[in-house]
C-alpha positions in Angstrom: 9.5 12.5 -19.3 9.6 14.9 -21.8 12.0 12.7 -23.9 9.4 10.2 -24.3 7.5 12.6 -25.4 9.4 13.2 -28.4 10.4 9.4 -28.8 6.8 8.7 -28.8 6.3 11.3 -31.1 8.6 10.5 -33.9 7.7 6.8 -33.3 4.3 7.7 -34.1 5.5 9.8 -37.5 6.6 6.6 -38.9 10.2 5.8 -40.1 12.7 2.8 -39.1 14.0 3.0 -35.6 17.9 1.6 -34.7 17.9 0.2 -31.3 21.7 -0.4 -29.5 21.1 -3.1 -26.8 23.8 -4.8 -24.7 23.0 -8.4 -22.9 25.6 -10.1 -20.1 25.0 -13.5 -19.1 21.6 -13.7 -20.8 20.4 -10.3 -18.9 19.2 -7.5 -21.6 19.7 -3.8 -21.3 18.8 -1.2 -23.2 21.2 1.6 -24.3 20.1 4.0 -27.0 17.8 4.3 -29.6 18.2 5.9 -33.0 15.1 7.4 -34.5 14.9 9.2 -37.7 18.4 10.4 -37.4 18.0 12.0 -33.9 20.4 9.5 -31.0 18.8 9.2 -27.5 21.1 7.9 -24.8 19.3 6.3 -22.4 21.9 6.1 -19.4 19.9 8.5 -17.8 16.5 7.4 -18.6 13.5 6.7 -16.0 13.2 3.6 -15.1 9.7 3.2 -16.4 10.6 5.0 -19.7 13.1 2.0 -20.3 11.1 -0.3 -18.8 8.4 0.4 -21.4 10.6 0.2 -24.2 11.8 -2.9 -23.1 8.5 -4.5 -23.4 7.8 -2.9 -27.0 11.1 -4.7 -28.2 10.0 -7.4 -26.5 6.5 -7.6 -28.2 8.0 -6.6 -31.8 11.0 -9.6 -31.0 8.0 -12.1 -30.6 6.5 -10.3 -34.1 9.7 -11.1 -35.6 10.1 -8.0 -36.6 13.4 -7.1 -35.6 16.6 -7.8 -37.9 19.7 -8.6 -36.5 22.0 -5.8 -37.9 25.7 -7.1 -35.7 26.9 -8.9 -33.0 30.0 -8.1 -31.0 31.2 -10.2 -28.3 33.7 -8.9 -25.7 35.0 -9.1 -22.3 34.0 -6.6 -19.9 36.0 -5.2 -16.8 33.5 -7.2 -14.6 32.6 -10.8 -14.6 30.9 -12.2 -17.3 31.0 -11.8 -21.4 29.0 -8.8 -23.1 27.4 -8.9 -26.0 26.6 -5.7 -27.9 23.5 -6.4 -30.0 22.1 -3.6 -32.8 18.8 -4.1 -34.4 17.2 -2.6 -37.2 13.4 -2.3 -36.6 11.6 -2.1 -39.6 8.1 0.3 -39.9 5.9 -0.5 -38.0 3.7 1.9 -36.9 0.5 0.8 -38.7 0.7 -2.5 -36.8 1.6 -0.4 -33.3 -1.3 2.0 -33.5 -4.2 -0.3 -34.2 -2.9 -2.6 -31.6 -4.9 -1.2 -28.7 -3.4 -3.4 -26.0 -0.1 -2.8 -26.9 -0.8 1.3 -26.6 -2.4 0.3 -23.3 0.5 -1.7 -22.3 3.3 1.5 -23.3 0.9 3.8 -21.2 0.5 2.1 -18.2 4.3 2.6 -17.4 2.5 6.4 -17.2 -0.1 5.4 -15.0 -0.9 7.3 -11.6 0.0 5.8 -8.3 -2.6 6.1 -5.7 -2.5 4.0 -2.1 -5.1 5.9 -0.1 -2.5 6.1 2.7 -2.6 9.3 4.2 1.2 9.3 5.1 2.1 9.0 1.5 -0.5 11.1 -0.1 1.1 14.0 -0.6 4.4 12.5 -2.3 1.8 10.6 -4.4 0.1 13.9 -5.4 3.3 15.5 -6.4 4.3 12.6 -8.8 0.9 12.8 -10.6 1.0 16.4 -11.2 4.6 15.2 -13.0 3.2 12.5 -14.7 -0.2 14.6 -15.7 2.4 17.1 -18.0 3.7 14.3 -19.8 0.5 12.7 -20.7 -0.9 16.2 -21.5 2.3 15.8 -24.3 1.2 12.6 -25.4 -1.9 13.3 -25.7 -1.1 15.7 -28.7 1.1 13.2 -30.8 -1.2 11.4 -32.8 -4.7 10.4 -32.6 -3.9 6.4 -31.6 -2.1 8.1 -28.6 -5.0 10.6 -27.6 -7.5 8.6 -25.8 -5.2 6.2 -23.9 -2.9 9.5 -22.8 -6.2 11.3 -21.9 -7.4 8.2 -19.9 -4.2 8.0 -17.7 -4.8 11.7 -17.1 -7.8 11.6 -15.8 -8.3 8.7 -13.9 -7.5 9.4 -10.8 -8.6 12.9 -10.0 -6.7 14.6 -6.1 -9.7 17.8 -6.8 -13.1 17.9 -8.3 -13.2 21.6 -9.5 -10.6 20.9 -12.4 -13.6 18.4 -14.1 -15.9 21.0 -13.5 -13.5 23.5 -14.8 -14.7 22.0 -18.2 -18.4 23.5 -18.3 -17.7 26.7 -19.9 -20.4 28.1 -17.4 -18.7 27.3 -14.8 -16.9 30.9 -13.4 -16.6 32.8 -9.7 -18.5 35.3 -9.2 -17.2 38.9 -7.6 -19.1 39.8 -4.6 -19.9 36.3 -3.2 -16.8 34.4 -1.6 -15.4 34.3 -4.6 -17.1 30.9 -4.9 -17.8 29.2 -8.2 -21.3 29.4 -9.8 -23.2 28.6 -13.3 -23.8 31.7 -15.1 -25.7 30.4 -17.6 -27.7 27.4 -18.3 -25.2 24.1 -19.2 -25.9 24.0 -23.3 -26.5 19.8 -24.0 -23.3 19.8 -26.1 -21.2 21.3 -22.9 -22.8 18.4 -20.8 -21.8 15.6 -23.7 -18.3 16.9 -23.9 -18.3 17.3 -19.7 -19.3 13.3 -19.6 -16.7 12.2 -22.4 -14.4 13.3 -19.8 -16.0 11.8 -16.5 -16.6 8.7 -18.2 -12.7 8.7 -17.5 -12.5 9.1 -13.9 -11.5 5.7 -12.1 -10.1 7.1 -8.2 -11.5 10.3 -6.4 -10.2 11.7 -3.4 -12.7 14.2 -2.1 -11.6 16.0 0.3 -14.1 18.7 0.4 -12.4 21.5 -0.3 -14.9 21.9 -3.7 -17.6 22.6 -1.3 -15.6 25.8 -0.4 -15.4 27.0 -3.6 -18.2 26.2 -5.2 -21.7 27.4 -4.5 -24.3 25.7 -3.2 -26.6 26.3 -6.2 -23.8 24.6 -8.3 -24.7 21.2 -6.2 -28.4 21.8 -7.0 -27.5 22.3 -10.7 -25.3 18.9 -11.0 -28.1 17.1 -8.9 -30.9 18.2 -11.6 -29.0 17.3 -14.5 -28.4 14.0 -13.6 -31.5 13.0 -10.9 -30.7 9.4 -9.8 -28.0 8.8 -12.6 -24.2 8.7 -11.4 -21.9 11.8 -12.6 -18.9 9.5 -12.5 -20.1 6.0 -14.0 -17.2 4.6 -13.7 -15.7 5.5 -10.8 -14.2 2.1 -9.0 -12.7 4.3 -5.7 -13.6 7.1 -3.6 -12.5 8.5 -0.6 -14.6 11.0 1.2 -12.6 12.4 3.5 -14.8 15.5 4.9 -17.8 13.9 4.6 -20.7 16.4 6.1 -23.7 15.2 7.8 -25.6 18.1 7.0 -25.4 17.2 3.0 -25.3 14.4 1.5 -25.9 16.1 -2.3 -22.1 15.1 -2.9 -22.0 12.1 -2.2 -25.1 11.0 -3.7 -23.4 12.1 -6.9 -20.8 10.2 -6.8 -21.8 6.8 -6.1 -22.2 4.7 -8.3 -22.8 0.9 -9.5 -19.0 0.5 -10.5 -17.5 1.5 -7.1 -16.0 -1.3 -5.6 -13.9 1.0 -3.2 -15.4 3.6 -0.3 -14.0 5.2 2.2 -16.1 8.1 4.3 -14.3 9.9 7.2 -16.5 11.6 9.6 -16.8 14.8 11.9 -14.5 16.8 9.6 -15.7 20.0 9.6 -17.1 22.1 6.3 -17.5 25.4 6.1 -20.1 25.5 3.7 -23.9 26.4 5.6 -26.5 24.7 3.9 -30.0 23.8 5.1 -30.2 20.3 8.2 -31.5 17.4 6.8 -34.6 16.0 8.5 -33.6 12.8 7.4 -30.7 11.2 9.8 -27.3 11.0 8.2 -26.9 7.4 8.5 -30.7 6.7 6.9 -29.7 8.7 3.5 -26.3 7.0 3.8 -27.8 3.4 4.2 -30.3 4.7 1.1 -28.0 6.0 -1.4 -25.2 3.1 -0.7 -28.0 0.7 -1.0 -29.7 2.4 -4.2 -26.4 3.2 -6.0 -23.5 1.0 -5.0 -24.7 -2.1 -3.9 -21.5 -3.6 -5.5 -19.4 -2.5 -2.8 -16.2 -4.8 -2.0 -14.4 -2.5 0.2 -15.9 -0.1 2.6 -13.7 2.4 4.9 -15.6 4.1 8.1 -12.7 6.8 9.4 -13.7 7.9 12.8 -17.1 6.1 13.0 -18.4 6.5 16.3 -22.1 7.5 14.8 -21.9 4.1 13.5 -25.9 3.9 14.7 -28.7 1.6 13.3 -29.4 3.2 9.9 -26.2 3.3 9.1 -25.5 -0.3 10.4 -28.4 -1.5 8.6 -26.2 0.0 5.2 -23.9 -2.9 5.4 -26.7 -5.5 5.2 -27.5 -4.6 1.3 -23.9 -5.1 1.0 -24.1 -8.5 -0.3 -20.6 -8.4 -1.8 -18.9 -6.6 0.8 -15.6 -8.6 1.4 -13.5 -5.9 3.3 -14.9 -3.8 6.6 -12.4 -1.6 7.7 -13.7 0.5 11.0 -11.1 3.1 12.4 -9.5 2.1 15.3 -8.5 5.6 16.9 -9.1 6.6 20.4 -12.9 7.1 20.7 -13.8 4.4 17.9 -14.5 1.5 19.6 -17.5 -0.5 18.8 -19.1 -1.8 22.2 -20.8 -4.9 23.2 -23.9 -2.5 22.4 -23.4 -1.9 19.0 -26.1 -2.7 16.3 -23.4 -3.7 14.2 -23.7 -7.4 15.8 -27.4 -7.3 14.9 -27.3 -7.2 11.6 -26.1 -9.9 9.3 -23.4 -9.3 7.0 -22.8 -10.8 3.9 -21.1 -14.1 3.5 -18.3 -12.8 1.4 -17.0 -10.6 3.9 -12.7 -11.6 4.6 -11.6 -8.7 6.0 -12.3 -6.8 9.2 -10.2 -4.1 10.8 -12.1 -3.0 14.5 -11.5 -2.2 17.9 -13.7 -3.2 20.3 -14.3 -2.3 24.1 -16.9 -3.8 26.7 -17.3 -7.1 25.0 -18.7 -9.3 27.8 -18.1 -13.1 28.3 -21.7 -14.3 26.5 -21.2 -11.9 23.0 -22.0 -14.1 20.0 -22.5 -12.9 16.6 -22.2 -15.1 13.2 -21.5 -12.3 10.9 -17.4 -12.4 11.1 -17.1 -16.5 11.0 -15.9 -16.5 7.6 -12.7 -14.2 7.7 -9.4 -14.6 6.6 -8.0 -11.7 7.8 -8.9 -10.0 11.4 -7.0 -6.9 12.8 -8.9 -5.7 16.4 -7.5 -3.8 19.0 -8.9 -3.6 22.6 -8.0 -4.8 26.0 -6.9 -8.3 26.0 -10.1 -9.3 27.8 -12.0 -7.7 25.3 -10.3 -8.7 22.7 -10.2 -12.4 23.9 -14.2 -12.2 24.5 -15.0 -10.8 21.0 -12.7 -13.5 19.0 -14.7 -16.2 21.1 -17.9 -14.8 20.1 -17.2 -14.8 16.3 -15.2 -17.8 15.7 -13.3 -16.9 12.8 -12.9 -20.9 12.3 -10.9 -20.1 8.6 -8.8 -16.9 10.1 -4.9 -16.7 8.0 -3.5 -13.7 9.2 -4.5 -12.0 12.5 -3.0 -8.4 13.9 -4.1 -7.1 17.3 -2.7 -4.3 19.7 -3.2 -5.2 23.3 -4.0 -1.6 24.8 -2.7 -1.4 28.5 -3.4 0.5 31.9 -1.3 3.7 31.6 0.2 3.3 34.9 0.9 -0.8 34.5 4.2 -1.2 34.7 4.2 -5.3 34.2 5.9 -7.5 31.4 2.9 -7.6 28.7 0.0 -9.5 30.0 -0.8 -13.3 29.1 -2.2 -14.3 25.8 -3.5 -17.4 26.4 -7.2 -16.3 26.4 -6.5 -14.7 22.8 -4.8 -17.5 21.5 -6.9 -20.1 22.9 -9.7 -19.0 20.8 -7.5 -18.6 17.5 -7.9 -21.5 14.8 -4.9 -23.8 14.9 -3.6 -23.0 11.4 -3.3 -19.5 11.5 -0.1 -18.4 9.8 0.2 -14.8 10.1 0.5 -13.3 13.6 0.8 -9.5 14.3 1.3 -7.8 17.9 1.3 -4.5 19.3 1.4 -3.9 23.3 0.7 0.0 23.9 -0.3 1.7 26.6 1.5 1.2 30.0 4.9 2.9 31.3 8.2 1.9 30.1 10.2 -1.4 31.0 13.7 -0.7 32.2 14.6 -4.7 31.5 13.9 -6.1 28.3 12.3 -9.4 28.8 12.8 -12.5 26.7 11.0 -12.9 23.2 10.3 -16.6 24.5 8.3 -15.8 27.9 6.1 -13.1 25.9 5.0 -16.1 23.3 5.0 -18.5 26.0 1.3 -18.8 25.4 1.0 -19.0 21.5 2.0 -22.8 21.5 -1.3 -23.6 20.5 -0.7 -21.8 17.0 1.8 -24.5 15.4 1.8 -23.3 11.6 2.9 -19.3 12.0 5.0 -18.4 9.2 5.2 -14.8 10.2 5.5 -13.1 13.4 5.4 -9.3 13.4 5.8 -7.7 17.3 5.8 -3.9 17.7 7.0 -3.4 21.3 6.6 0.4 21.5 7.2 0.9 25.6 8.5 -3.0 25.6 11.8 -4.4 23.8 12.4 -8.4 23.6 15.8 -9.8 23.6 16.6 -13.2 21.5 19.3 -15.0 23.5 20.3 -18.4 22.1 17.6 -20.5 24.4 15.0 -18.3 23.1 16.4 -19.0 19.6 15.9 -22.8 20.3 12.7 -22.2 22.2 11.0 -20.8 18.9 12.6 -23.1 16.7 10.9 -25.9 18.3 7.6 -24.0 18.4 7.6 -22.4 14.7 10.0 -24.8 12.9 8.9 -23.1 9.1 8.7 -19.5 10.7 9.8 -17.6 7.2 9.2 -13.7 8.5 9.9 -12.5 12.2 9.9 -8.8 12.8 10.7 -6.6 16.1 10.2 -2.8 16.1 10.6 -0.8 19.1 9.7 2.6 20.1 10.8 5.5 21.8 13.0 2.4 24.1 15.2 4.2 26.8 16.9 0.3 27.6 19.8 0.8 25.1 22.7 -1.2 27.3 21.2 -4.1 25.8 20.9 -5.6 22.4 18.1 -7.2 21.3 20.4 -10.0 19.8 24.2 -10.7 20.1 26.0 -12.0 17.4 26.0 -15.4 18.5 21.9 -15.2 19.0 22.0 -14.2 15.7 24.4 -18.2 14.7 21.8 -20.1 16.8 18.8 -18.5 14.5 20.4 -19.6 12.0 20.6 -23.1 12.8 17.1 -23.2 14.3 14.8 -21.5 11.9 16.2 -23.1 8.5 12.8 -21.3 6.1 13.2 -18.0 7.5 13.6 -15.6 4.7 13.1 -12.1 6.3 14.6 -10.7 9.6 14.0 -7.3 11.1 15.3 -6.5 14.8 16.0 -3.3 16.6 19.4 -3.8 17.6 22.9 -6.0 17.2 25.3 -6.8 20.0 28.5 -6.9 18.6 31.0 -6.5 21.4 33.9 -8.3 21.4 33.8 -8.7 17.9 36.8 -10.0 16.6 36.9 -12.5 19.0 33.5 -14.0 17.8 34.2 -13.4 14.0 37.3 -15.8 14.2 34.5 -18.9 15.5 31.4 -17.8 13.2 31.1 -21.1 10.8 30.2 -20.3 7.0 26.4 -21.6 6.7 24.0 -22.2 3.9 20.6 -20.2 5.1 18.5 -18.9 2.8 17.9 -15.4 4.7 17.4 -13.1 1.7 16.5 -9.7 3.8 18.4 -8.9 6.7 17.2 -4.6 8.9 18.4 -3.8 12.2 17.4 -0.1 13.4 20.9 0.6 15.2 24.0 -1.8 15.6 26.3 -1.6 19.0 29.2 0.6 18.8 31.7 -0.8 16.9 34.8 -0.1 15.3 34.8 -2.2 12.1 31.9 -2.0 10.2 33.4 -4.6 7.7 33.8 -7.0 10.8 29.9 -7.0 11.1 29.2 -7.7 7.8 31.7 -10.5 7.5 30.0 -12.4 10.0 26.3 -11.5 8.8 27.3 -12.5 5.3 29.1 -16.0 6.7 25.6 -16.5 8.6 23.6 -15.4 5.8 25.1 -16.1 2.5 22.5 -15.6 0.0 21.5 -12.0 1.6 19.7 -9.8 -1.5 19.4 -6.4 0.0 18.3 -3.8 -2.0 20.4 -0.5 -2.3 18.1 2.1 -2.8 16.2 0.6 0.2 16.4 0.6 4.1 19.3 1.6 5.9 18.2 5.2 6.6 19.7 7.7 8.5 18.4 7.0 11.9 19.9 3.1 11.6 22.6 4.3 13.9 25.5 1.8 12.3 23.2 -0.3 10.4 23.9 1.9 7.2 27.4 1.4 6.7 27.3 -2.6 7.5 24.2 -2.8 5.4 26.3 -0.5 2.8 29.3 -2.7 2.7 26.6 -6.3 2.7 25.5 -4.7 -0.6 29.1 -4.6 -1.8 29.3 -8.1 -1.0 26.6 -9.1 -2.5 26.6 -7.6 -5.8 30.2 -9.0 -6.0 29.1 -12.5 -6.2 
């Protein structure tokens, strides 16, 4: 990062820049750059940092500003002829820095990533804190580069006290916690340059650690100053994720009518002490969501089992609320009970993530009728009750995990109550069976979908088996074909499985998929039977299925690797697997057939 930088840097001094390009077949690659006398190889370049280039060269080709200097033409040790292209491109820089979308363009390749997934957080905070030194660097280049460098920097913002940071009276006091108060009064020209800043912040992922270290008088301060106007007016995202029911100051500051995003995570704990609100927790929440955010697309309730009548009552001023997202841990189910089927929801609302317990035969609510997407999890009587009672008549994709006795020891229970109630042209189906003790046998994948024959038009079938594994024998491969003849994704993950005598698929299973399911596109399964091989290899026939993504978790012992792939690749012929992806370490055998399919594949 610190070479583009300088590249921007003498860009941005004006002068003529040599570029050294090579193209095979039509592809284009970049290979150097000569600025102002100073080479830059860029063999070793980040991918974004090329990538970005690429597009500049791209934008100035469609300028016509570049000038064809030479042309060599040669061939290369691998297939194909290589062209080696060098272009002269003239000044510029005038054109480059008034162009505000193109800046914008160049600096997004420097833009944060943020998911909100807590399991990739933390890498995601590491690569920002990267990313925030190079932007620092840009932003002292030039002036053009200054305000799109400083608004990558501060958009998305992992603490609160480095914004604070900037009031100059901002300091910790000796004596009392070492927490951070105002020793003076904020002068109006600290607060103008403090907002030029915030004005910047798109994402913030409170996590309440700034109560900690900040005084409470610091709150009071920030509150006064701004009375009912937002401190972050353009904050789009925010993720509470210690949100205290004893003080909702913070929060009330932050909301604001740009957020589309909101995510609140209860009963974390804060050490902060500060004074019990009379009012309950979910009235000021349903107030100040209501008052300042009623623009809401997306809101998040994390462990929301205080999910009581005020706070219900919030998603009813929600009138463009298209995603509720309720957590569905242990302790979080919503009940037949629940005020949350009294109130009406808006009529944009798509999405709903729930779990649900207690949901008896005669529920009926019209708020959820209108969804596209439903992921609930629950007993399958529960489960089959609730999606009766909201008819999701226009449902596309639909997950559930069918929670089980712990001591049941059955195959997974019937689903013909679920399905039954599911539209017809649902194409997205997602299943998880927890809960339950361990089956020694596998059982077929055809007798657990035995009831889904109702749902006709599934393009993808996702089945986390967890204490179950499902074999695919070649009846169960014609089975399915007859029931899901455009099935394009099927996925089978298993867990902590002790039945590893037998494969989920053998290698012929794998020649009768092939023939019945001619759309599929994408094929995950936990394991490959290959014994005996090089007996089968010899009969496989060379086919023309468009498979493109091919995982297994672990592959049976087997000798030859290359034996494997030979057959997978004579099954599968137009397989694009991705190097730098799958085939981890815990694939026991899958990474060195997957390893020599890339081979393959790249040879072609």
């Amino acid at each position: 990062m610190i070479l583009l930088a300088r590249v921007l840097q003498l860009w941005a001094d004006a002068g003529d820049v040599d570029v050294y390009l090579r193209t095979r077949d039509g592809a284009l690659s970049l290979k150097g750059i000569h600025v102002r006398g100073q080479q830059f190889a860029l063999a070793n370049a980040p991918i974004s940092f090329v990538a970005m280039l690429r597009r500049t060269l791209q934008f100035y080709s469609n300028a016509k500003q570049l000038a064809r200097r030479s042309t060599r033409q040669f061939q290369s040790g691998s297939p194909g002829v290589c062209t080696d292209l060098y272009f002269h491109v003239q000044s510029a820089v005038p054109r480059v820095l008034n162009c505000s979308d193109l800046l914008t363009e160049i600096f997004i390749w420097l833009g944060h990533a943020y998911t909100g997934y807590h399991n990739y957080y933390a890498d995601e905070c590491v690569q920002r804190d990267v990313l925030r030194g190079t932007l620092c660097q840009a932003a002292l280049v030039c002036q053009a580069f200054t305000p799109h460098a400083l608004d990558n920097l501060w958009c998305i913002m992992d603490d609160l006290l480095p914004l604070l940071s900037l009031l100059p009276p901002l300091s910790c006091a000796d004596g009392d916690d070492d927490a951070y108060v105002f020793s003076r009064p904020v002068e109006p020209e600290e607060w103008q340059r403090f907002d030029m800043y915030a004005h910047r912040v798109r994402v913030l992922y409170y996590f309440g650690h700034d109560e900690a270290s900040l005084h409470p008088s610091v709150w009071t301060h920030l509150q006064e100053h701004y009375g009912g106007t937002p401190m972050l007016p353009r904050l789009n995202r925010l993720d509470v994720m210690a949100f205290s029911p004893h003080n909702v100051s913070p929060f009330s500051l932050f909301l604001s009518p740009a957020l589309r995003s909101l995510t609140i995570a209860f009963g974390s704990s804060i050490t902060i002490t500060l004074p019990i609100a009379a009012t309950p927790v979910g009235a000021m929440m349903r107030d100040a969501i209501a008052r300042s955010s009623p623009g809401l697309h997306t809101l998040h309730l994390r462990h929301s089992s205080i999910l009581t009548m005020p706070l219900a009552c919030a998603l009813a001023e929600l009138h463009q609320l298209r995603e509720l997202l309720l957590c569905q841990c242990t302790g979080c189910f919503v009940s037949g009970r629940s005020p949350l089927w009294t109130v009406p929801l808006a009529d944009s609302l798509r999405v709903c993530v729930i779990a649900v317990k207690d949901i008896p035969d005669t529920f009926a609510t019209g708020s959820f009728r209108s969804l596209r997407e439903l992921s609930v999890n629950g007993l399958p009587g529960d489960v089959a009750n609730f999606i009766r009672g909201i008819q999701p008549i226009a449902l596309h994709k639909f997950s559930t995990m069918v929670l089980r006795n712990r001591d049941e020891t059955t195959l997974p229970p019937r689903l013909s109550s679920i399905c039954s109630h599911l539209p017809p042209a649902l194409e997205h189906f997602s299943l998880t069976f927890n809960g339950g003790c361990e089956n020694d046998s596998p059982c077929a994948l055809s007798a657990i979908l035995a009831d889904m024959r109702p749902l006709r038009h599934v393009t993808s079938f996702t089945l986390h088996g967890f204490q179950i594994s499902a074999t695919i024998s070649e009846e169960d491969a014609r089975i399915l074909g007859e029931l899901w003849p455009q099935l394009r994704s099927l996925k089978h993950t298993r867990y902590r499985s002790k039945s590893h005598s037998r494969g989920t698929v053998t290698m012929q299973g794998l020649a009768e998929i092939a023939r019945r399911w001619p759309a599929l596109e994408s094929l995950s399964l936990p394991r490959l039977d290959v014994a005996d091989m090089a007996s089968v290899e010899s009969e496989m026939q060379t086919a023309s299925h468009g498979l493109r993504f091919i995982e297994f978790q672990e592959i049976g012992e087997t000798s030859e690797p290359s034996l494997v792939a030979s057959a997978i690749a004579r099954l599968f012929p137009r397989l694009k697997l991705d190097k730098s992806v799958g085939g981890q370490y815990w694939h026991e055998g899958w990474e060195h057939v997957r390893a020599i399919l890339c081979e393959m594949s790249d040879a072609t």
